[in-house]
Every structure is written in C-alpha cells, then in structure tokens.
C-alpha positions as CSV (number, residue, x, y, z in Angstrom):
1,X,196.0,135.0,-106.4
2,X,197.0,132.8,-109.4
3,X,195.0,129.3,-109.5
4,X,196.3,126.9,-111.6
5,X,197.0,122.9,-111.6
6,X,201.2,123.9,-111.9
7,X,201.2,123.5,-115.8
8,X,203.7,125.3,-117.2
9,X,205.3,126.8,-114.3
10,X,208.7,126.3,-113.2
11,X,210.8,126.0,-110.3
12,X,212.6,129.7,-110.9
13,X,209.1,131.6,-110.9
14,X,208.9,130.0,-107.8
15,X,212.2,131.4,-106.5
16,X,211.9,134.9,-108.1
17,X,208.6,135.4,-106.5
18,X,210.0,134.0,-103.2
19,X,213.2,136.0,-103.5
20,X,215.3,133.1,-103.2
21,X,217.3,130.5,-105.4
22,X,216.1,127.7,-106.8
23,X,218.5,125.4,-104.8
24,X,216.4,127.0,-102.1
25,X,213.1,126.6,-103.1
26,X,213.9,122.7,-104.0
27,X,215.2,122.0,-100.2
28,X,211.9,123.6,-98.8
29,X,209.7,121.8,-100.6
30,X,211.4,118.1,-100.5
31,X,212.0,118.5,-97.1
32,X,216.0,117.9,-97.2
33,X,218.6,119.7,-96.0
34,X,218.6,123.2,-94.0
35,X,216.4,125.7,-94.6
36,X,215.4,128.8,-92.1
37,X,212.1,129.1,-91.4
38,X,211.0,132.3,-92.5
39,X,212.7,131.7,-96.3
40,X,210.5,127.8,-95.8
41,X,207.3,130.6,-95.5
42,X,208.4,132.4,-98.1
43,X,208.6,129.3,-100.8
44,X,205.4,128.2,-99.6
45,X,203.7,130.9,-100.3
46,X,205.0,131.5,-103.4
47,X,204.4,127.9,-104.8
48,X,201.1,127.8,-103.7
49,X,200.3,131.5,-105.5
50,X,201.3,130.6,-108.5
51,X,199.7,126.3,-108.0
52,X,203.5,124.8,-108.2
53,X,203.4,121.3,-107.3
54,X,206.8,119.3,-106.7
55,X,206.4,116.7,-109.5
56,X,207.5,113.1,-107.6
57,X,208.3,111.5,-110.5
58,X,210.8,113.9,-111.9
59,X,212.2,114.2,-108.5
60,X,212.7,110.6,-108.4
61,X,213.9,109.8,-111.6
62,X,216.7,112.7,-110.9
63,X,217.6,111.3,-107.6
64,X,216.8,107.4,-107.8
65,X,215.1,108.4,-104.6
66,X,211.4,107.6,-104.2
67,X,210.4,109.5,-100.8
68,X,209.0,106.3,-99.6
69,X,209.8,104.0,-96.7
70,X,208.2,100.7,-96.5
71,X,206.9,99.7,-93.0
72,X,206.6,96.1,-92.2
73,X,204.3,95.2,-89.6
74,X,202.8,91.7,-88.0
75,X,199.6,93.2,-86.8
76,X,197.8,96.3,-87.6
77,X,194.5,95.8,-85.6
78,X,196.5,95.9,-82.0
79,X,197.0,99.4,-80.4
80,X,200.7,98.6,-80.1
81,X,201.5,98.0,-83.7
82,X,198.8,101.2,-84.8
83,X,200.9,103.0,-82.2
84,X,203.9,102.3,-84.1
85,X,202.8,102.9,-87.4
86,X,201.3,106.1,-86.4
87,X,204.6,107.9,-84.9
88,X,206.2,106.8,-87.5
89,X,203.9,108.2,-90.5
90,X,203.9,111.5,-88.5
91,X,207.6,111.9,-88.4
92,X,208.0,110.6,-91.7
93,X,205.1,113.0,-93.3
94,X,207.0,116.3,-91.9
95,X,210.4,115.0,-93.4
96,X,208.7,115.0,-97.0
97,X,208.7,110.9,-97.0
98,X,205.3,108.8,-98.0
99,X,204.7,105.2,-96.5
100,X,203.9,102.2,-98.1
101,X,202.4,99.6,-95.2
102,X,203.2,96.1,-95.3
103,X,201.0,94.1,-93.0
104,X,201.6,90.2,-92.3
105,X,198.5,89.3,-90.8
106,X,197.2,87.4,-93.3
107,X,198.3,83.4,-94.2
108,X,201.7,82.8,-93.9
109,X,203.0,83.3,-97.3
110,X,202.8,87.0,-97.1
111,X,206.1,87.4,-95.6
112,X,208.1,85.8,-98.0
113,X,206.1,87.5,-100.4
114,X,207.3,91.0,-99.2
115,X,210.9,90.3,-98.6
116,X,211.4,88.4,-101.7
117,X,209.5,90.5,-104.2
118,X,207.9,93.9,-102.8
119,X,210.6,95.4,-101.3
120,X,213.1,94.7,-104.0
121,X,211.0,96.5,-107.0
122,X,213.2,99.3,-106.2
123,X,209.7,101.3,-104.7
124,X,210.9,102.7,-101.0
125,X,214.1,103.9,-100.0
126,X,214.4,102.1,-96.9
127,X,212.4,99.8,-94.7
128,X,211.3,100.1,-90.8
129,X,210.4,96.5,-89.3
130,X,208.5,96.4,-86.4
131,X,208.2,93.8,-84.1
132,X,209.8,91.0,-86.7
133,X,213.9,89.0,-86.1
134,X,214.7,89.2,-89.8
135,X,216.5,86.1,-91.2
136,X,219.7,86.2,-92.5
137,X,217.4,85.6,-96.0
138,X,215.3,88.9,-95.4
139,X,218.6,90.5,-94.3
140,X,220.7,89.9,-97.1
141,X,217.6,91.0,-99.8
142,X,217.2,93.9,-98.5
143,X,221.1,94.8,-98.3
144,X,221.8,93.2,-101.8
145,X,219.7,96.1,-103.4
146,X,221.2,99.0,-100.7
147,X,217.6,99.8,-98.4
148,X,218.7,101.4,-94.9
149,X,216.8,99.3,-92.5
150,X,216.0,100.3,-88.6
151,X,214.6,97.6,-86.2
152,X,211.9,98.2,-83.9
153,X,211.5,95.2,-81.4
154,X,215.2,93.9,-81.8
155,X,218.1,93.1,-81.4
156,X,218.7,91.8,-84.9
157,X,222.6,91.6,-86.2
158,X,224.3,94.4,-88.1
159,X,221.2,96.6,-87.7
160,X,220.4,99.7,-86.0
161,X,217.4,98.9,-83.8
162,X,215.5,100.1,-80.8
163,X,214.4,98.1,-78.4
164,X,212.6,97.9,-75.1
165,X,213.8,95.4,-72.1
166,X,210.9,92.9,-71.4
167,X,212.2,91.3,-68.9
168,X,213.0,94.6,-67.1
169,X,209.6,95.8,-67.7
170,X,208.1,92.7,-66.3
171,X,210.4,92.9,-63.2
172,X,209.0,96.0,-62.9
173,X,205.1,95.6,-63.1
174,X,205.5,92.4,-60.4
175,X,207.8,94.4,-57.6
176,X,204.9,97.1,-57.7
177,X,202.7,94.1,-56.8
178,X,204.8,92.6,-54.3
179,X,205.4,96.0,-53.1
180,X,202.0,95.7,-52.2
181,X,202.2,92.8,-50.2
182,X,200.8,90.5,-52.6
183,X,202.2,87.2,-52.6
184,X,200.4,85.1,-54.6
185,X,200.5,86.6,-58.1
186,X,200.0,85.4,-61.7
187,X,200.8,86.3,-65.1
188,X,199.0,86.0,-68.0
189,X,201.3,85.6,-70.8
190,X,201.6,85.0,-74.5
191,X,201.0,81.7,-75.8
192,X,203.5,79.9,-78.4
193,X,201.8,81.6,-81.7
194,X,202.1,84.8,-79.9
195,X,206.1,84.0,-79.0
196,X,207.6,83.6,-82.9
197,X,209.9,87.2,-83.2
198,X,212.2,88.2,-80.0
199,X,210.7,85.6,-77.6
200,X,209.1,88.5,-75.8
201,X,206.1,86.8,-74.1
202,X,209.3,84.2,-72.6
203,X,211.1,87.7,-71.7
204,X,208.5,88.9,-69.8
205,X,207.9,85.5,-68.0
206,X,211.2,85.5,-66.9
207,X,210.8,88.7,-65.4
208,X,207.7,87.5,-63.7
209,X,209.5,84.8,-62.2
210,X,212.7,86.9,-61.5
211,X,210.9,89.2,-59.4
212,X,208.8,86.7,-57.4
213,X,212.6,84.3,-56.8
214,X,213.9,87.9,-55.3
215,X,211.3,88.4,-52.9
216,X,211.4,84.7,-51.8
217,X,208.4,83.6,-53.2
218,X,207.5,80.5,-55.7
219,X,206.7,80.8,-59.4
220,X,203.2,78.6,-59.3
221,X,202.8,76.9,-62.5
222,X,199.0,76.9,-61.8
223,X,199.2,80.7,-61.2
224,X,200.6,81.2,-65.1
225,X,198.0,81.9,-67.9
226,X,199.0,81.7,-71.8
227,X,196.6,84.2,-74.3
228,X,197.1,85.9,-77.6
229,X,197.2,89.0,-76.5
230,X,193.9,90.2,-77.3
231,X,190.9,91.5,-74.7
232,X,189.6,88.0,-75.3
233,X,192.0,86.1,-74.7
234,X,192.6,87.8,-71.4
235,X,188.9,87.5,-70.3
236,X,189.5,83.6,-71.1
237,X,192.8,83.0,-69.2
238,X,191.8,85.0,-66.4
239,X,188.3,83.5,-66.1
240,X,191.0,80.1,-65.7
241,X,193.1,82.3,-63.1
242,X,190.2,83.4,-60.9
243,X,187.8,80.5,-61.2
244,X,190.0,78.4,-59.0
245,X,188.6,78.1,-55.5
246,X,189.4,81.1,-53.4
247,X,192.7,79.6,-51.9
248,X,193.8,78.7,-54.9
249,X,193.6,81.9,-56.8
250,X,195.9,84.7,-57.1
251,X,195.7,88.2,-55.3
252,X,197.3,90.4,-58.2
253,X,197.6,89.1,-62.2
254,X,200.2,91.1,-64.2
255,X,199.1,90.8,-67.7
256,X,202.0,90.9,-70.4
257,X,199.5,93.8,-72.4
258,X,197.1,96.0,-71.3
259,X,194.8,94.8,-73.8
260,X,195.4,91.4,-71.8
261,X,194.6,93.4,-68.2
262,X,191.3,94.4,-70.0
263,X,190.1,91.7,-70.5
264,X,191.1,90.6,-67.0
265,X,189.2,93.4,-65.6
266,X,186.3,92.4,-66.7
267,X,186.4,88.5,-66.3
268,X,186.7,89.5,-62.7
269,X,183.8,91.4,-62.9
270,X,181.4,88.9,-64.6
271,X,183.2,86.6,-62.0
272,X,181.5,88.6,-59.1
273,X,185.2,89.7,-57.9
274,X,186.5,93.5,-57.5
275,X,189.3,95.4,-58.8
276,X,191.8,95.9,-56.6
277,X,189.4,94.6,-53.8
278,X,189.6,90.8,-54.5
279,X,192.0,91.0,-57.3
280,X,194.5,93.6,-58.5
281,X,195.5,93.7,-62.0
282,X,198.3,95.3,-63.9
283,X,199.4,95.5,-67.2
284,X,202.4,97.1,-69.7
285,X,201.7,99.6,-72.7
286,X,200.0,102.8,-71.0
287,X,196.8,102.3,-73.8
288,X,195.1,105.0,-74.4
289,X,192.2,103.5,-72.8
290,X,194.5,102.2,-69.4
291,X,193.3,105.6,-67.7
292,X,189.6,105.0,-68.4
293,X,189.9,101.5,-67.0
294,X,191.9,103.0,-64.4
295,X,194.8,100.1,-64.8
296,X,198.2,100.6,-63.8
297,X,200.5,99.5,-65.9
298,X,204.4,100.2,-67.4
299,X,204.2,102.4,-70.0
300,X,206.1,102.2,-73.2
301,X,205.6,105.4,-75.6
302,X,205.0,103.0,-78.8
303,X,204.2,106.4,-80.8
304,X,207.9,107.4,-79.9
305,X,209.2,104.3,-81.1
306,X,208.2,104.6,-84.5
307,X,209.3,108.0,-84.4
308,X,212.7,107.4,-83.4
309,X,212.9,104.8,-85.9
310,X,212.1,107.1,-88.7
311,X,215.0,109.3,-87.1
312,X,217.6,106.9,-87.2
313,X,216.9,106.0,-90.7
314,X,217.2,109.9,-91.8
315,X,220.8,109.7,-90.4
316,X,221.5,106.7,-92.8
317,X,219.2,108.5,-96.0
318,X,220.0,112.0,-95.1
319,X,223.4,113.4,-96.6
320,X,223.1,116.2,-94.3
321,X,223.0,113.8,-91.2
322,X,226.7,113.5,-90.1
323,X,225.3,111.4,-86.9
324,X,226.4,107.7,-87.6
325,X,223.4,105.6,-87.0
326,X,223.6,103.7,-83.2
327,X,223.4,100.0,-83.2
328,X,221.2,99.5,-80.8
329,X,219.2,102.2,-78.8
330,X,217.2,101.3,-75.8
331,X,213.0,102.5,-75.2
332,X,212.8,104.3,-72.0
333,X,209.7,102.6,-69.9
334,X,207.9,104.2,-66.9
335,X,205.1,102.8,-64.0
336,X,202.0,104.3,-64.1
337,X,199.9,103.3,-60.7
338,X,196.0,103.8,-61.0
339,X,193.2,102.6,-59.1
340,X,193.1,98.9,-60.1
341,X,196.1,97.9,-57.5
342,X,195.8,97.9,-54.1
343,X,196.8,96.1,-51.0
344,X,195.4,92.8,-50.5
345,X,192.4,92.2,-48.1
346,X,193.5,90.6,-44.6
C-alpha cells in the first residue's frame, strides 16, 4: 500500500486504479450526483491506496461552490437547539457538506453582525435558520447574494420551512391531563424574553387554554407560570405553582419543555409533594433524559428536524434534485405517557 500526503497524484490514477472514469471518481468523492455503491467502494479504495485527497480549494474555485452551509442558531447550550444542530451536521457530513455554526447567544449585536457581514463573505452555500423569523432585512441579504435558505421553527415568507404546531402540541399534552380527570391544571410557560421568534411560548398557551375551554373548565391566571425554559427556571415557577395552599394549587402542570418539567419534578420533591401522587407533570420534547425522569411528554424528533432541513436544501443546491423544494412542511409530534402522570387522588 502506497502512503503518501496526495502530492503529485492526480484524479486519473485514481480512476485507472479504480477502473472507472474520472467523472466517476469526482461524484464519489464530492458526494454529488449518482453513484452505485460498489463503484463508491471502488474509488475509495483506490484514493486512499494511493493517499488522494479531494483538494477543497480547487474544488471550489472550479465550482464557486464552498461545501459549506451556515447554521444559525439562538441557543446552543439547550437540548433542543444541540438536537438540531446535530441532525443536521450528520446529514450534512454524509452529503460531502462542512458547517460553519453561528450562535446568537451572546449580546445582542451578534445578529446583525451575521446577517450583515458573515453570511455575505461569499463562505457557505446556503444557510439553515433555526428557531429565528427573519426580517425582511436578513431576508433580502441573504437573497441579494443567491444563499438557498430552509426555516426551521417557521413560517417565514417566501421560504421553505418546517415547522411544528405548538398550539396543537399543547392541546395535546393538556387533554392527556384532563383525560385523567384532572381539573385543575397549570402551565408553566415562557416568559416575554423567551417569546421574541414565532411567539411559540403564546402558541402553546393558547393550546393550554384551548384544551381546558373544550372540556368546560377555567384558564386560572393564578394557575399560569412564566420561565426561560431552563431546569431552573422550572424549579422556580413551579416552587410559585405548588407553594400555594393545598386548595389553591394545581393537580397536573404541563410544562412548555421538558427541561421545564425537570425542573418541576424536582421543586415538587424538595416541596415534600409526589410525582404523579400529589402532582402530575408533563412536558414536550421527548429529551433524552424524559425516560430517566420517567416524564411523559409530546415528543418532537428535533434530530429529524435538522435533518430534513438539510434535505430540503439539497433539492435547492443539488442539480440532480428535480424535487422542487415545499414551502412549508409540517414536524410530525407524538405522546409519550410515563410514570409521572396519573389520576388525581380522591
């Protein structure tokens, strides 16, 4: 076997050792267009016998393609948003695309900063926003320089986006609890920082309430909690749920995040109360810790989001993609019940 940094060798020793053409040997290695498995093998093989490396910058400068997609997030420390990010990289890693993160967590001039410089120094080839209503400002940047752009969190104008129905999900989550025969039941939802892009703590409060006007029963405002959806901030609003005097307080709390419920869970246990026994609890995301905490909750496949963002945007990067694009593409959502719901006592 020949070991050797690539120097020197060129893409048609590749595809006389592989037995192929060179047209060939550059779709297996970039990653674009069709290619049958066993001649993929084949040009793998060969380029790694003989230490061929695909040079990026040639391929670039040949293509005015980068292989890149810019990803614009508002969080990166909350499962959801890592969730995201993480499909997405996957999908986009076998197509032959790197990422370039963009996260807005900081102060508030960071977002201006990417829409208005990054993403226009020509270095991606298309951008995934997640979670973020662009303006017509961050809209007409990135079309004025030609970036595909997919939505993740929409609806946003003009742009293919996925998106998941809150106030459905919501619905959802509460009509389990009712289904239980609770009728007192709060919400902890998001507060006004948390409520910028898509209003989606509002959506799911609407849902809340929807469900509870269906079943006859009255939307308390002292039975609705605001937090940023953090553990904390769900151990503080429930400790303000639960610590009301025993009439007062609610028999089930849906949580607008799981990472909410969490922290619900556990302000109900330093409160002395148990889970489902005195209080049940429920949540939407599935987490990948909902199972160890046993929390039911509506799950909503945030690693599938990203990659069917990343698949949309092939069909708008991809020549080979006859598929137009869809506009708008609803997230399926499912009810997961565990052990921390359960009938109220008598």
């Amino acid at each position: 076997m020949t070991i050797g940094t690539g120097r020197g060798v060129s893409i048609a020793e590749v595809a006389r050792l592989a037995g192929v053409s060179t047209a060939t040997v550059s779709r297996a290695l970039s990653g674009r267009g069709h290619v049958s498995e066993a001649a993929r093998e084949r040009v793998l093989q060969a380029a790694r016998e003989l230490g061929y490396v695909v040079s990026q910058a040639a391929s670039s400068l040949a293509s005015g393609r980068t292989r890149n997609v810019g990803i614009v997030l508002p969080f990166l420390g909350r499962w959801y948003f890592s969730s995201v990010l993480e499909g997405a990289q996957q999908r986009l890693m076998h197509a032959g695309y790197d990422v370039t993160l963009y996260n807005l967590a900081g102060h508030d001039g960071e977002r201006a900063m990417v829409f208005e410089q990054f993403l226009l120094r020509q270095r991606v080839d298309a951008v995934i926003a997640v979670a973020l209503e662009l303006t017509d400002a961050e809209l007409g940047s990135l079309r004025a320089i030609g970036k595909p752009h997919v939505g993740v969190g929409g609806p946003i104008p003009g742009v293919p986006t996925l998106m998941i129905d809150d106030v459905a999900v919501a619905r959802l989550a509460t009509e389990h609890l009712i289904g239980l025969d609770h009728r007192r039941i709060g919400i902890i939802g998001g507060d006004r920082a948390s409520d910028l892009d898509f209003h989606m703590p509002d959506k799911r409060l609407r849902g809340w309430q929807q469900a509870l006007a269906d079943a006859g029963l009255d939307p308390e405002p002292g039975l609705i909690a605001q937090a940023d959806f953090t553990v904390q901030g769900g151990y503080a609003a429930a400790k303000q749920l639960l610590g009301a005097p025993r009439r007062d307080r609610p028999t089930a709390i849906f949580a607008a995040s799981d990472e909410m419920a969490f922290g619900a869970m556990l302000a109900a246990r330093d409160l002395g109360l148990d889970v489902p026994g005195d209080v049940s609890i429920a949540g939407v995301d599935d987490h990948d810790l909902a199972e160890f905490f046993g929390l039911t909750t509506v799950a909503q496949f945030p690693r599938t989001q990203g990659a069917r963002a990343v698949d949309i945007l092939l069909m708008q990067l991809e020549p080979s993609v006859d598929e137009a694009a869809p506009a708008d593409t609803p997230l399926p959502y499912e009810l997961r019940v565990r052990r921390s719901t359960a009938r109220p006592r008598t």
